[in-house]
N, C-alpha and C positions, 0 to 999 in steps of 0.2 A: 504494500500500500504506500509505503514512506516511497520506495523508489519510482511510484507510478505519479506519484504530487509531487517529484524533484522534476520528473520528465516536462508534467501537464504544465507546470507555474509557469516557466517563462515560456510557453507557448498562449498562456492567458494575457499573461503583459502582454504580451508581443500582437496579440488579436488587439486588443482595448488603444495600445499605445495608435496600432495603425489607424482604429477607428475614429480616433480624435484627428488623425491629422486628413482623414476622409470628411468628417465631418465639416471640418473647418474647412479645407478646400470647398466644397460646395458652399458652402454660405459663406462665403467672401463676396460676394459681389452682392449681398443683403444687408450688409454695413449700411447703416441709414447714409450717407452720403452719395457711397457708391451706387445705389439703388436705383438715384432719380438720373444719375449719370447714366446706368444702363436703362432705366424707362428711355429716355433720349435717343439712345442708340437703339435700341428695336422700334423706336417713331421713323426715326433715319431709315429703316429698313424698309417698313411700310410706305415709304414715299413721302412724308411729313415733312412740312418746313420744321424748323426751331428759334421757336420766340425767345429772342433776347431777355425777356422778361423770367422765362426758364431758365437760362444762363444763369442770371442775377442770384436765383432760386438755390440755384448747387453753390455759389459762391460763398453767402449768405450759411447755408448750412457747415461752411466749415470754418464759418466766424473769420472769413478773412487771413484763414492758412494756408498759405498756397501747400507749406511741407505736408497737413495732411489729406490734402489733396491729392498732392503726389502721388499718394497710397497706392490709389489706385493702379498703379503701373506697375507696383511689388509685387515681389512672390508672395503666393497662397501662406504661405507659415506666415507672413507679413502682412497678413490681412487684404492683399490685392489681388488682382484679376489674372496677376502672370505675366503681362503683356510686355515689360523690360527683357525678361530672362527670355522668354519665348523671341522676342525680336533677334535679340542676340543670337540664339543657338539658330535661329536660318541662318542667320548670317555667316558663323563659325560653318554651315554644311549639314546640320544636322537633319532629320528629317522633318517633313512639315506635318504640322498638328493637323486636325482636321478640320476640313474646311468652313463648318460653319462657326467652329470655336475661334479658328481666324477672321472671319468675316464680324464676330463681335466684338472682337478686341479692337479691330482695324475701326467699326464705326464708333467705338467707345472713344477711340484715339480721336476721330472728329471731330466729337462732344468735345473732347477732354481741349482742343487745341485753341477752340470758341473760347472756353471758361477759362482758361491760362492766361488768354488774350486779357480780360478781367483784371486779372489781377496786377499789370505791368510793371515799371522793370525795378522794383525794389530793392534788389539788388546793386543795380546798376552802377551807382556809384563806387560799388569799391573797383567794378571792374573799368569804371571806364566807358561806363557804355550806360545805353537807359531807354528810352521808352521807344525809339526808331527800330533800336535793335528787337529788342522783347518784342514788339509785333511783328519784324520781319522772320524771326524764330517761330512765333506761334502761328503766322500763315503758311510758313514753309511746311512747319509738322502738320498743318489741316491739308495742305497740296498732297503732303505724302501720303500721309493717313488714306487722302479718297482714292487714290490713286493703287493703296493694298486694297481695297474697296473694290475697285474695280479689276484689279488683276485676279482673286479671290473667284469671281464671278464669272471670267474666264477660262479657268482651272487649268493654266497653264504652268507647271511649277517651276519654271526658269522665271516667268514673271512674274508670279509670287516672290520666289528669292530675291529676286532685284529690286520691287517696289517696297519688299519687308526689311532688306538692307540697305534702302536710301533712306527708310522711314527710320530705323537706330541710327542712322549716321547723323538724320537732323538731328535727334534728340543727341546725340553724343556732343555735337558740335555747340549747340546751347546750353547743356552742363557743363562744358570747360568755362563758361563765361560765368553762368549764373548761380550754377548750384551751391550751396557749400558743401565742404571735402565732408564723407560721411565715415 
């Protein structure tokens, strides 16, 4: 009996521990924040405009933080949707997620490039740079953004990789300026 509860125990952790990080994966994107971010992005899908005034709305809910905002970009264990680490690994070669879990990240990235825009370039001063910049960054990452968007919906996966790797290059290129070191 002792040596059948030394076998079972850590295959019990090891069921529970997985379970937590399942569960949390799924409900990342149910963060009261991220939530109306992704309402936005399956309006995007349906063919909806997006009122500025909804913009204001996601802004507003994160009391004027852009950091936790950001969230949304992080990995699952970090309470976001994946969409940093996933950009990168096309980019690195790896293989592509599936297509419709890219096609929401991509219109979340949309959303996310509007509401960015919002918040401008606060930053700016230390780098040098400031509010011309910060918008020419957050149109670039919405050019990119549509642009996986519509590579997604072509299901070509060269064009995939390429639109998924100029969309982390914008965002790479507007953290060397704006982000702080993490």
């Amino acid at each position: 009996m002792k040596k059948l509860m030394r076998t079972l125990a850590p295959a019990g952790i090891l069921a529970l521990a997985m379970s937590v990080v399942v569960v949390s994966a799924v409900r990342a994107d149910e963060a009261p924040g991220h939530k109306k971010v992704v309402e936005l992005a399956k309006a995007l899908e349906g063919g909806k405009k997006i009122e500025a005034k909804q913009l204001e709305a996601i802004k507003k809910a994160y009391d004027d933080d852009l950091e936790e905002l950001m969230v949304v970009f992080k990995t699952r264990a970090r309470k976001g949707l994946h969409i940093e680490k996933t950009l990168e690994d096309i980019a690195e070669g790896k293989p592509l997620p599936k297509t419709a879990d890219l096609q929401k990240m991509a219109r979340v990235s949309v959303v996310m490039a509007d509401v960015i825009k919002l918040f401008g370039a606060d930053k700016g001063d230390k780098a040098k740079k400031g509010k011309k910049d910060w918008e020419k960054f957050s149109d670039d990452m919405k050019k990119k953004s549509e642009a996986l968007v519509t590579a997604t919906k072509g299901g070509k996966a060269g064009d995939i990789k390429k639109a998924a790797t100029q969309l982390s290059a914008s965002c790479t290129a507007c953290h060397k300026i704006f982000r702080d070191a993490d």
